[in-house]
C-alpha angles and dihedrals in degrees: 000000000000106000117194131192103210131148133236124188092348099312135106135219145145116253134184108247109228120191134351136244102293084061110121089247103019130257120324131206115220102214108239129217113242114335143308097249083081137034105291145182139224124246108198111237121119135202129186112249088232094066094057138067108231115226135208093292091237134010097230118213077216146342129216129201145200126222125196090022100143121038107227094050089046087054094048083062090036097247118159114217106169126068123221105285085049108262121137116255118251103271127287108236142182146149130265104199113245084245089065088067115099127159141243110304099016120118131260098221101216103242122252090225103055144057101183104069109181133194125208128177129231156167117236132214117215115199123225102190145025104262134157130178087025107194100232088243082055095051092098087053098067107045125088102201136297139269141188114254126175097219084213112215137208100201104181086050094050089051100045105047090026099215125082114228104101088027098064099013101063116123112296094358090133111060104188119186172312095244137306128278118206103175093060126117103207103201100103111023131154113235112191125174123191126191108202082348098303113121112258100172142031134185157094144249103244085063086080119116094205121037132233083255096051086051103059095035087056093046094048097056087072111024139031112243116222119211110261094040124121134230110200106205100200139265136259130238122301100067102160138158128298117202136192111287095035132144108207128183130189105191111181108189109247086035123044141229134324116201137194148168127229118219150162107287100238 
């Protein structure tokens, strides 16, 4: 089931997506009652996806990320991940501020402060529930469904002041999208990123050195999850610049494609 958060006439709501594109009249959203995070019904009514504008899929109290997470990509920056018996270090983790989230087909405003913008592909977990301490048999219990992000990165910035708070938490610097799928088993899945339609990034799921389930049972040691946060599992090798005037695309198979525009921070 793929869920979206989209306004109409100055409202907002979550729908069910029905069809694709090949549909005879396009997709379609079914309005849902209340919000994903419950047991919920379907009204009904039902609106084409091309007469809405599609928001973030969820506003997320926080979202943690993972950083390393996949070893050719930690090798392109010259990151070691595996001690030296060969076991791969405990995760890398940090925030992105809920104001860095911005939707399909928002902007992603080029930072003042930088002149090395990165993409970098990624699946996103949405949680369903509040959880801490998540048993790793009970992980599938607590997430909701998945969704593509780009974890933008300013790298000189990462380098110079070597921490990463202003350099992946800058505003919208977490497009999250197009909606949320919630039948996906995210195990072996194809992540592709394109700048001005060339292909960027290239990789899978299964590349990961820590699984989805590693991940959340790491996180929740230390900190409670809330229905509606995000968990970014990393991204795999051909990270490269994004400049003012791109078009970039994270597609993730089983979900579909997240766009944005790059331009001049105002």
């Amino acid at each position: 089931m793929r869920i979206a958060r989209f306004s109409i006439d100055g409202n907002v709501a979550f729908g069910v997506v029905e069809g694709d594109a090949s549909t005879e009249g396009g997709p379609v959203l079914d309005i849902i009652k209340g919000h994903p995070f419950a047991e919920f019904e379907r009204s009904g009514q039902k609106i084409p996806l091309s007469k809405v504008r599609l928001l973030p899929p969820v506003l997320p109290n926080k979202v943690v990320a993972v950083g390393r997470n996949y070893a050719e990509h930690a090798a392109e920056l010259g990151n070691a991940i595996f001690d030296d018996q060969g076991r791969p270090e405990a995760p890398i983790t940090f925030f992105k501020p809920s104001t860095a989230v911005i939707g399909p087909g928002d902007a992603i405003a080029y930072p003042s402060f930088s002149s090395e913008l990165h993409h970098e592909a990624e699946l996103a977990v949405v949680i369903g529930r509040m959880c801490r301490e998540v048993p790793r048999e009970r992980v599938k219990d607590v997430i909701l469904g998945y969704t593509c992000a780009n974890d933008v990165t300013a790298r000189d910035v990462q380098e110079r002041e070597k921490q990463w708070a202003r350099a992946k938490g800058f505003d919208t610097s977490c497009p999250l999208g197009p909606w949320v799928e919630t039948e996906l088993d995210p195990g072996d899945l194809g992540i592709m990123c394109t700048v001005n339609g060339q292909q960027r990034q290239l990789g899978r799921t299964s590349d990961m050195v820590r699984s989805i389930e590693d991940l959340i049972v790491h996180i929740t040691e230390a900190m409670t999850l809330l229905p509606g946060d995000v968990v970014l599992t990393g991204t795999p090798a051909g990270v490269g610049p994004l400049n003012v005037g791109d078009e970039v695309a994270v597609t993730i198979e089983g979900i579909g494609t997240l766009t944005n525009k790059v331009i001049k921070r105002g």
